[in-house]
N, C-alpha and C positions, 0 to 999 in steps of 0.2 A: 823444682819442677819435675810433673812425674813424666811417666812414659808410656806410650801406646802397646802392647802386649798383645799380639795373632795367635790362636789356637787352634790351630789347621786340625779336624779330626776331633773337634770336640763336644760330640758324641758318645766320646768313648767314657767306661767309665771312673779313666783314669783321673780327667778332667776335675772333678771336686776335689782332690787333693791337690793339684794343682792349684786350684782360688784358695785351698785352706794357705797354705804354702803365702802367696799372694797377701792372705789377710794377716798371716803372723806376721809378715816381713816390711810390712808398709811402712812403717819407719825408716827405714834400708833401702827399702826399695819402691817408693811410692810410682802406682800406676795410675794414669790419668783416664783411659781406655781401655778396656778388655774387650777383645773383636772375639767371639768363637764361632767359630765356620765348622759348617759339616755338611754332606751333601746328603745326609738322611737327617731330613726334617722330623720327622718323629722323635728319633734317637735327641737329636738339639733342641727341642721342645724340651724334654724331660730334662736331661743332665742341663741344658743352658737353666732351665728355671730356677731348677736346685741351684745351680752356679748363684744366679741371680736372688735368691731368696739367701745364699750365705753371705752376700756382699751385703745386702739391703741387714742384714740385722747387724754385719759388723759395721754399719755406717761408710761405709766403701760413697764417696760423693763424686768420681768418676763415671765416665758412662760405659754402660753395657751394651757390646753390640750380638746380637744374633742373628748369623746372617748363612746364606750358601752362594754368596757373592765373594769370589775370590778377593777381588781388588778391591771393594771396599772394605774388607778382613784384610788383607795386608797394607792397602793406602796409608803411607806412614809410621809403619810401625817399627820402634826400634826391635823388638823381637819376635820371630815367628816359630812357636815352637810347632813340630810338627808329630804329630803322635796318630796315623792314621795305619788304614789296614786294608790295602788296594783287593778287592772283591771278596771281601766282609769274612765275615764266620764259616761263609762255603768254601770259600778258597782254601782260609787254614785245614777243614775238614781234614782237602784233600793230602794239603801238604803233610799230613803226621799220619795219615793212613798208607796213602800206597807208597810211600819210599820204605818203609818197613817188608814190605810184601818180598820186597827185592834184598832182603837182607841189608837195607841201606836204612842210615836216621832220619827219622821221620820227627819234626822239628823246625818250631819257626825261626829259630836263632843259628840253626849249623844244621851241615849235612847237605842230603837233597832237596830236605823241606825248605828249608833255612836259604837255600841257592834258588828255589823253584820264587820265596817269597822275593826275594833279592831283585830277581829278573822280572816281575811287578810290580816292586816295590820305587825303584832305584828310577824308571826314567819319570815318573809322577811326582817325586822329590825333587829330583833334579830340575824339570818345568817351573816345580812353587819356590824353587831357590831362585830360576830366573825372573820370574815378576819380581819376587819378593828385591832382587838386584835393581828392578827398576823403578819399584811404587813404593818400598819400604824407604824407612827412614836411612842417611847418611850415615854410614857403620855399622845397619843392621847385623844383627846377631842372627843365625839360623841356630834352633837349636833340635838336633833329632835326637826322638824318644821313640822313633820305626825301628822295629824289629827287620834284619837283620840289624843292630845299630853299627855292628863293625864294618860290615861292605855299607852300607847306605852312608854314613859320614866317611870310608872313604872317598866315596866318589863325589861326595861335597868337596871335600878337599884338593880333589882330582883336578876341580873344577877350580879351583882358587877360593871357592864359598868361603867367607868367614863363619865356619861353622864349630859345634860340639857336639858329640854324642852323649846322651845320657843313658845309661840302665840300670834299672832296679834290684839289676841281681844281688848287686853288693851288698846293699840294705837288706836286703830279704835272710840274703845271709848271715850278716852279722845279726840278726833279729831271732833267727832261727837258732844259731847258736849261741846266742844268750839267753 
């Protein structure tokens, strides 16, 4: 029996690796539903289609949803991974420009930027961990891929969330140095 799968943020365009990921593992890991939510409909138009065009040719026979309806994106899901970026490409701008100014790091993962994202970031997760406590499925899994990932999973944690942080740095690394 497979399982419901929420991709809070998926617009972004981390999201197709994500479904790649998804389509390698379905022996493993069989998904019954894939919700992807994002509250810029354009942006989910394009990356959910893509999404949608790589499951339709791997034969994927669960349903796709695309939606900017919270609750029915999380309504049952065993996992809600959450990979978004609270006031978009403007926000970051600022975060990596003016902490620099100040002789401070300007950076969405540490520093001032990295704290500036945090304090955006952190009560919007926090909120979609509590639906997700009341609409997701029995044991759901929270899985965060937000940038700051160390302060935003802690405060999952803080919170009792059964949650995980993911980041790509490791891979990128090990990628880079191979």
């Amino acid at each position: 029996m497979g399982v419901k799968v929420a991709i809070v943020g998926a617009g972004s365009t981390y999201t197709p690796e994500l479904v790649e990921g998804f389509i390698r593992r379905a022996d493993r890991f069989p998904v019954d539903e894939l919700a992807l939510l994002d509250v810029d409909p354009s942006r989910l138009e394009v990356v959910g289609g893509l999404a949608r065009r790589m499951l339709d040719r791997a034969g994927f026979v669960g349903r796709t949803v695309l939606t900017d309806d919270r609750d029915e994106a999380i309504d049952g899901a065993a996992f809600v991974i959450v990979q978004l970026r609270v006031g978009g490409q403007a926000a970051r701008l600022l975060d990596e420009t003016i902490p620099p100014r100040f002789g401070c790091i300007g950076q969405e993962t540490t520093g001032a930027g990295g704290f500036a994202k945090a304090l955006r970031t952190v009560p919007v997760v926090l909120e979609l961990a509590e639906l997700a406590a009341r609409r997701g499925a029995r044991g759901c899994w929270f899985i965060d891929c937000t940038n700051p990932t160390g302060l935003v999973t802690q405060a999952l944690l803080d919170r009792d969330v059964r949650a995980i942080g993911l980041c790509n740095v490791a891979i990128g690394f090990q990628r880079r140095f191979a």
